[in-house]
C-alpha positions in Angstrom: 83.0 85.3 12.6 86.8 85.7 12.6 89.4 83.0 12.2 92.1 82.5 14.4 94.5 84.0 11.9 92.4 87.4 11.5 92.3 87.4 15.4 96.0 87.1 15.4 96.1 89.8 12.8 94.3 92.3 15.8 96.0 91.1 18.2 99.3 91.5 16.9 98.0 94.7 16.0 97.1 96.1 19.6 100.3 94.4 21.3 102.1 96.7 19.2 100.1 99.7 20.6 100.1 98.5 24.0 103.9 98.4 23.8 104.3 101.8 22.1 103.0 103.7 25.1 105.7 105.3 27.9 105.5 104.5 31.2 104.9 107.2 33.2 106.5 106.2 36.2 107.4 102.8 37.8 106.2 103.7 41.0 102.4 104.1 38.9 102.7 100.4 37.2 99.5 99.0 39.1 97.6 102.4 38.0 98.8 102.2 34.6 98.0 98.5 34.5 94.8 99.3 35.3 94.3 101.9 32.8 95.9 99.5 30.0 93.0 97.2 31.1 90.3 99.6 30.5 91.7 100.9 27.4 92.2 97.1 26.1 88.3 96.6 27.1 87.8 99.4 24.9 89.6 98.8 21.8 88.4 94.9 22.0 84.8 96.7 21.8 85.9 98.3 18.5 87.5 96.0 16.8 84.3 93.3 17.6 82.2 96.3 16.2 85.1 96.5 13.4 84.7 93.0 12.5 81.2 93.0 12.5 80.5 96.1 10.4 80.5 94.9 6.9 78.4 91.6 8.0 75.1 94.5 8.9 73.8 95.0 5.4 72.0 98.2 5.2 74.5 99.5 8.1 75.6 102.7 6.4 79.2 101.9 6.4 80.5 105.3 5.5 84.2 104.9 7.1 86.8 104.1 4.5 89.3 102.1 6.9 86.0 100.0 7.9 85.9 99.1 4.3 88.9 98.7 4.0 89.0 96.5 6.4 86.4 94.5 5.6 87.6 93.6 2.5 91.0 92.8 3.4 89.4 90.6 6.6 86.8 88.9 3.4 90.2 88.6 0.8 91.7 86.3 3.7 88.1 84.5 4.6 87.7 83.4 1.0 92.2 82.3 0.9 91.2 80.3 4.0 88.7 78.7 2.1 90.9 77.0 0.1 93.0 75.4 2.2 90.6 72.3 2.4 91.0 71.6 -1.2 95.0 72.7 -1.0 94.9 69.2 1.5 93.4 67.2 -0.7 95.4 68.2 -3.9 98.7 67.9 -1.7 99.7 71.2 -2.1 103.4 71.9 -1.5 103.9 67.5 -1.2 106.8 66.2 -2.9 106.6 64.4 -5.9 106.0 60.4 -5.6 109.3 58.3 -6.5 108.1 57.0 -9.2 110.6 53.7 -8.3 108.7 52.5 -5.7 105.7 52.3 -7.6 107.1 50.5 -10.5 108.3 48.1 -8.6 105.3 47.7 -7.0 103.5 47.1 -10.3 106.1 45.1 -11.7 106.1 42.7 -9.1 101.6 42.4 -9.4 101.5 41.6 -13.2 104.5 39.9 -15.0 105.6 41.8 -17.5 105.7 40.0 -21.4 109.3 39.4 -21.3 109.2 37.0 -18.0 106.6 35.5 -19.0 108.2 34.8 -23.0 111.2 33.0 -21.2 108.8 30.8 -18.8 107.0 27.8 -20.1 103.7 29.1 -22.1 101.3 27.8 -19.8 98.2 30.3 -18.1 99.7 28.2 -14.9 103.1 29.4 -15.1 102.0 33.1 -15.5 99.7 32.6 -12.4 102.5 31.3 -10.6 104.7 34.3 -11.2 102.3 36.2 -10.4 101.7 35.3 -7.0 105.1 34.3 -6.3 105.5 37.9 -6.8 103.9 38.6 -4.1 106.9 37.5 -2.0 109.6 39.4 -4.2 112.0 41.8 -2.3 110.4 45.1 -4.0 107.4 44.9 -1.9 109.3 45.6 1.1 111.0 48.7 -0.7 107.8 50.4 -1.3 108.1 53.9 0.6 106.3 54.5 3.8 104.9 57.8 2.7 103.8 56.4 -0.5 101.8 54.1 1.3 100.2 56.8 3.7 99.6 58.9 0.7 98.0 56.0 -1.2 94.3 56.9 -0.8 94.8 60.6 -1.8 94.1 61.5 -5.4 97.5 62.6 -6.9 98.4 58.8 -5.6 95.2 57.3 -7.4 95.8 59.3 -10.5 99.8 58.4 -11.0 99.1 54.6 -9.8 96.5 54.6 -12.9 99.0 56.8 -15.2 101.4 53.3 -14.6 98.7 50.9 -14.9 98.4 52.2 -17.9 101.6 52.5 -19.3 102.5 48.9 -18.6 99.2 48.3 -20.3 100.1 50.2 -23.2 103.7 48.2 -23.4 102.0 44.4 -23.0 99.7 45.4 -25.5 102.3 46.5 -27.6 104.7 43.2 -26.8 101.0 41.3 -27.8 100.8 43.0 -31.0 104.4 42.5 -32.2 104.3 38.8 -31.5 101.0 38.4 -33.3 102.9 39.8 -36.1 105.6 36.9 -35.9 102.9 34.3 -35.7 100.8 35.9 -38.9 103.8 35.6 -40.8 105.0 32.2 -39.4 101.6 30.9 -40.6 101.4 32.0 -44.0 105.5 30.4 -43.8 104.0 27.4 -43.2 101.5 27.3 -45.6 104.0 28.0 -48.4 106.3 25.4 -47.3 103.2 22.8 -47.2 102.5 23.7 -50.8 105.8 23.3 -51.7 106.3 20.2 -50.1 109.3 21.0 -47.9 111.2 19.2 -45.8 109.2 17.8 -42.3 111.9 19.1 -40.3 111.2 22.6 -41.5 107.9 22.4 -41.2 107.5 20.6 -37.6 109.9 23.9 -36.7 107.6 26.2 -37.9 104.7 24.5 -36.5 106.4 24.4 -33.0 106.7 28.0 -33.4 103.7 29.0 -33.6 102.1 27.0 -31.2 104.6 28.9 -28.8 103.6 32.1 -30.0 100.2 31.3 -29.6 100.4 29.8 -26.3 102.2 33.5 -25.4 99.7 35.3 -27.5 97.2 33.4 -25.1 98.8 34.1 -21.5 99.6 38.0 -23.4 95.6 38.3 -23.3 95.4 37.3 -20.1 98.2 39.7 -18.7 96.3 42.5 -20.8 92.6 41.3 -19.7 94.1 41.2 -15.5 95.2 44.9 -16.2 91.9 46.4 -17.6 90.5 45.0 -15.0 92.8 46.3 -12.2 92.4 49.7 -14.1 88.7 49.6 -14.3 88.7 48.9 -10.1 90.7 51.6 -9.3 88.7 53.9 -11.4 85.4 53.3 -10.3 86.4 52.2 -6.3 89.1 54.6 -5.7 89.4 57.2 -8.1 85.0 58.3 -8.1 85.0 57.8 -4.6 87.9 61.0 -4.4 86.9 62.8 -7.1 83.2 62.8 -5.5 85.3 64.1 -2.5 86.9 67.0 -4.0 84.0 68.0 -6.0 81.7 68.4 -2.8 85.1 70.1 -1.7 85.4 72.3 -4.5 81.2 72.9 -3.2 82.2 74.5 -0.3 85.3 76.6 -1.4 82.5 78.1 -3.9 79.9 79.2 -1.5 82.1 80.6 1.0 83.7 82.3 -1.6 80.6 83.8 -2.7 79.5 84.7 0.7 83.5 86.8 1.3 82.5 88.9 -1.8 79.1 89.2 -1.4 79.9 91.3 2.2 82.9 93.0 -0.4 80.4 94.3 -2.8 77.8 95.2 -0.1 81.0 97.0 2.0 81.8 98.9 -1.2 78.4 100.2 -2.1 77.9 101.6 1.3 81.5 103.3 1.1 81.9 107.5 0.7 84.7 109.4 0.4 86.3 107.2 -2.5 87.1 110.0 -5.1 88.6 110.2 -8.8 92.1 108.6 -9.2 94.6 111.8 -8.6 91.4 113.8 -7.4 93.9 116.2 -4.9 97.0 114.7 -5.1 100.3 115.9 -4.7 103.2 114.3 -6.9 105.4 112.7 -4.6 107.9 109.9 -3.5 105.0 107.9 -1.5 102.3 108.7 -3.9 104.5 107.3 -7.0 105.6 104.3 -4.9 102.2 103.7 -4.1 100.8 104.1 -7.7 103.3 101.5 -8.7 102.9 98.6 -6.0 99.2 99.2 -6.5 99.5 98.7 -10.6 102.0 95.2 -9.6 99.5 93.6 -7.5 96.3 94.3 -9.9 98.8 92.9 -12.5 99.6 90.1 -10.4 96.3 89.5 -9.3 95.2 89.4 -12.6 97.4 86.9 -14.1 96.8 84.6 -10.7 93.2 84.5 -10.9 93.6 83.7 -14.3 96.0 81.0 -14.2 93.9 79.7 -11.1 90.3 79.1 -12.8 92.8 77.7 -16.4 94.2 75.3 -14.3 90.9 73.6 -12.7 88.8 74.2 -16.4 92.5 72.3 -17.6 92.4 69.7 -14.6 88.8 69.0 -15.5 89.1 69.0 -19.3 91.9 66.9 -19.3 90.2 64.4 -16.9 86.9 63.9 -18.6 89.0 63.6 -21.8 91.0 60.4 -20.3 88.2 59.1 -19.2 86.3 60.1 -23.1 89.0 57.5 -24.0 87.9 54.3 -22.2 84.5 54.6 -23.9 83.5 52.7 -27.2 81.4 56.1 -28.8 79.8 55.9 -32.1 77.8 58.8 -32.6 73.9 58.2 -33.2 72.1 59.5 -35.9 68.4 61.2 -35.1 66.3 63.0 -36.9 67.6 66.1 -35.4 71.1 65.5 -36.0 73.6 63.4 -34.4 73.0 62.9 -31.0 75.1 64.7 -28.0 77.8 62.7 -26.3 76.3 61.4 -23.1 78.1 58.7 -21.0 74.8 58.6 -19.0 72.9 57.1 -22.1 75.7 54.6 -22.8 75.4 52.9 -19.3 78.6 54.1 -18.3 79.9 54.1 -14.5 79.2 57.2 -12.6 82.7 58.6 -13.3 81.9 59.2 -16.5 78.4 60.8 -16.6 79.6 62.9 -13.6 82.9 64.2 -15.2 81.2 64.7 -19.0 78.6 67.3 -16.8 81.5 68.7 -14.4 83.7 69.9 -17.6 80.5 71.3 -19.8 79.9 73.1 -16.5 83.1 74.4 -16.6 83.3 75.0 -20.3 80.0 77.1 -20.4 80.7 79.5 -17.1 83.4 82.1 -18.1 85.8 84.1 -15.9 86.0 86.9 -19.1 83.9 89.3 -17.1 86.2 89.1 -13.9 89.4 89.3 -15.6 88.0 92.3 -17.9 87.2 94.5 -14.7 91.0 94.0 -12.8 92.1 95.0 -16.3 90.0 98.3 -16.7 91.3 98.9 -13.0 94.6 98.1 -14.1 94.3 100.3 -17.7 92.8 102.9 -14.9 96.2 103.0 -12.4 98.4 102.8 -15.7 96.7 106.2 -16.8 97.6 107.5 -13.8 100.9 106.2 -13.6 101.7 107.8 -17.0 100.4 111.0 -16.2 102.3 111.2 -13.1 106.3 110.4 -15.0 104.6 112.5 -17.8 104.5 115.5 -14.7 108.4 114.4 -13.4 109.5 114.8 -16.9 108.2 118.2 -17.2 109.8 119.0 -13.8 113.0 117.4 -14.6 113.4 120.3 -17.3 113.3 122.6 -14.1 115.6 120.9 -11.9 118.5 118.3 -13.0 118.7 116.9 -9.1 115.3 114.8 -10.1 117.3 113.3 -13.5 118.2 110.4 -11.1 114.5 109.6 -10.5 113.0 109.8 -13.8 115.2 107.1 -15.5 114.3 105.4 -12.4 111.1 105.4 -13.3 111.7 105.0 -17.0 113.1 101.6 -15.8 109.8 101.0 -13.3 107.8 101.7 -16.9 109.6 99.1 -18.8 109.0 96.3 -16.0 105.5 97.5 -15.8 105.0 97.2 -19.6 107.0 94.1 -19.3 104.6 92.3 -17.0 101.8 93.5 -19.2 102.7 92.0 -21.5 103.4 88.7 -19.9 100.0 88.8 -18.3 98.4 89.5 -22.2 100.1 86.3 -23.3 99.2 84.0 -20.5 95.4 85.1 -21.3 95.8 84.7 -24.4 97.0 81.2 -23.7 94.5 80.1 -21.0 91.0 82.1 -22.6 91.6 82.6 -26.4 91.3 86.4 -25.7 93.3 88.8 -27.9 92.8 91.5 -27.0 95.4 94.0 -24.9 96.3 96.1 -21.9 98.2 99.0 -23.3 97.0 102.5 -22.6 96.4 103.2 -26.6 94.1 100.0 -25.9 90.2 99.3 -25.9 91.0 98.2 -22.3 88.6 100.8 -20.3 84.9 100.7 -20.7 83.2 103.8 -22.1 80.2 103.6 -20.9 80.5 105.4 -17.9 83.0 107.9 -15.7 83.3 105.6 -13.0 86.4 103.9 -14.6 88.3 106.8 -13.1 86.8 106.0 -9.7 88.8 103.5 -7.2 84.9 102.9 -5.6 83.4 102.0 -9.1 86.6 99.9 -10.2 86.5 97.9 -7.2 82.4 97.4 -7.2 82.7 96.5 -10.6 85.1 93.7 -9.5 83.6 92.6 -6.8 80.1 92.6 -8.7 81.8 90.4 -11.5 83.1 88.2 -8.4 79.9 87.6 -6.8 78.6 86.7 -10.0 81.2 84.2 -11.5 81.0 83.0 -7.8 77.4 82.2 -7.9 77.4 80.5 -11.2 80.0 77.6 -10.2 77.8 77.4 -6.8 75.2 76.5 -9.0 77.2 74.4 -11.2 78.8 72.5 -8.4 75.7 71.8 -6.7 73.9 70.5 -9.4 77.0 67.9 -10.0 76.3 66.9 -6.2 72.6 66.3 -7.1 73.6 64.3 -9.9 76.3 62.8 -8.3 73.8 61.6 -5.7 70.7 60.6 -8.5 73.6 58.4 -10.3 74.2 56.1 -6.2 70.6 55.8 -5.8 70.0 54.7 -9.5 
């Protein structure tokens, strides 16, 4: 079925048509009413039968704007598909104020300098604590950061805080145990030395301050793990476990939009050899070069789409690689595999240790090496085509104007190339490149010059990256689901 967008898409479409035809007369409006009606039923009946086409596998689609069609109606199914996972992610949200939050956290936990200039009692800090509670800030904690507190940007940043003011007490800690290591070996010398007793009752008073800070320091540091380790495993799972069973869905219906693509595309005819019959023109060069831009941005946007959730997930399970105490254990087949399952570890862990090696071991290569070989494919063309409005240039100086215009179109092109070789370079290791004098285009076969066997082989790669992180997702759900019941 069609969503409301694609329906809006026809519709817009056959208002405009409706609108386009003249009147006859104004004394015929009921007639030609009438006829509008009929017609209307008619086109409906077409574009139902449009819509439907590529969903009949084995339907003998032979009509290239029916495939067309098809694909662009499946391009905008599988968009749609993301805009669950765009909700949860906050796409397009402002940033938190990162203000309100501190001051939220400041006013839960005492921070090491409060409690230093309080009495070094446990009371004391409990006392601060809770009178806390009361303090001003709590009231100047932003509305929308409280409606946006159960979301996962909100769960991830409230933890990246916990953890800095972790990181500072334990810090604080450290540097005061310092003071008191070196207070006590004071004291020792002046007891071997027989000093005076007010020097040594001063030193002695010292440290048992420090160590009744160093005390309620532990305790600050002990009531922060602890608030860490909640929000990890009752707020942060329970959202990730969310988005994962999100992530589920985008894949499948994903796979299903280029599924009917690749079936749409086999069944086409009439897709010949790029520049089979063409004649060198203004719309056929501006067509060549918006078709080369958006394989080029395609490209780079699929690519910088599947680096960022392989990055999202790496960096995750590596945080979370942090909290654990590993020490790798020796077999007799080696040192064991890190497993956060074996270790007794929360689900969190085992789930996000199997999510990134899923992610790790499915590659996108084969997709992003077919939109290149169609991209190589159009950039032929494209070369062969200024090489022809050079050679005509030498003919007639009124098209001198339009060749550097293009020279400066082949620089940009080249320029974005580039750009889109680096990025990959960045986000998949490969180093390999786009230029025509390349490797780019596969030899195994004519059909690279083909617009029908450059798109099938893209959609073929689709389907098949597509099915693998199907698989991979729902396996993580069955997991996911072995590790509640356990």
């Amino acid at each position: 079925m069609m969503d409301d967008g694609d329906a809006n898409v026809g519709g817009n479409t056959e208002a405009s048509l409706y609108q386009t035809r003249p009147s006859a007369s104004m004394d015929n409006d009921g007639l030609e009413y009438e006829v509008h009606v009929v017609e209307k039923k008619v086109d409906d009946e077409r574009s139902e039968e449009h819509r439907n086409a590529g969903f009949k596998r084995g339907g003998g689609l032979l009509d290239v704007s029916q495939v067309a069609f098809e694909i662009k109606i499946q391009f905008e199914r599988a968009s749609d598909s993301g805009k669950e996972i765009a909700q949860m992610l906050e796409v397009g949200r402002l940033p938190y104020q990162r203000k309100h939050v501190s001051k939220m956290l400041n006013v839960v936990i005492p921070s090491l300098t409060v409690v230093s200039s309080q009495p070094s009692t446990s009371k004391s800090a409990e006392a601060s604590s809770s009178s806390g509670k009361d303090d001003p800030a709590y009231l100047e904690i932003d509305e929308d950061l409280a409606i946006r507190s159960k979301n996962l940007s909100a769960t991830l940043q409230k933890l990246h805080l916990w953890e800095k003011k972790l990181y500072t007490e334990v810090k604080a800690e450290e540097k005061m145990r310092v003071v008191h290591d070196r207070n006590c070996r004071k004291l020792k010398r002046l007891d071997e030395r027989g000093a005076e007793a007010h020097k040594v009752d001063a030193t002695r008073t010292l440290i048992r301050t420090l160590s009744s800070k160093i005390r309620i320091a532990i305790q600050v540091v002990d009531k922060i793990s602890v608030t860490i380790n909640r929000i990890r495993d009752e707020e942060l799972w329970p959202q990730l476990n969310e988005l994962i069973q999100g992530l589920t869905r985008m894949w499948k219906s994903m796979l299903e939009c280029h599924q009917s693509q690749c079936q749409a595309i086999r069944e086409v005819k009439g897709l010949g050899s790029f520049g089979s019959g063409k004649k060198l023109g203004d719309d056929h060069l501006k067509a060549t070069l918006q078709l080369e831009h958006d394989l080029l941005n395609w490209t780079s946007s699929f690519s910088s789409w599947i680096g960022a959730q392989k990055g999202y997930v790496r960096a995750l399970n590596s945080w979370l690689g942090k909290c654990l105490l590993y020490e790798p254990e020796e077999t007799p087949d080696g040192i064991a595999p890190f497993s956060p399952g074996r270790m007794g570890a929360p689900p969190v862990f085992v789930i996000c240790n199997q999510w990134a090696q899923s992610m790790d071991a499915i590659s996108e290569r084969e997709v992003i090496d077919a939109m290149r070989t169609f991209a190589s494919s159009v950039l032929k063309l494209w070369e062969q085509d200024k090489l022809e409005m050079h050679q005509r240039m030498m003919m007639n100086k009124d098209l001198e104007r339009k060749v550097r215009n293009l020279d400066r179109e082949d620089q940009r092109i080249h320029k974005e190339i580039q750009a889109l070789d680096k990025k990959i370079v960045l986000v998949a290791g490969d180093g390999y490149s786009l230029s025509v004098t390349g490797n780019v285009v596969y030899q195994s076969d004519t059909s690279n010059s083909s617009l029908q066997g450059n798109l099938q082989r893209i959609f073929e790669a689709m389907e098949k990256f597509m099915a693998e992180l199907t698989k991979a997702y729902e396996e993580l759900i069955q997991r996911s689901e072995e590790e509640r019941l356990a």
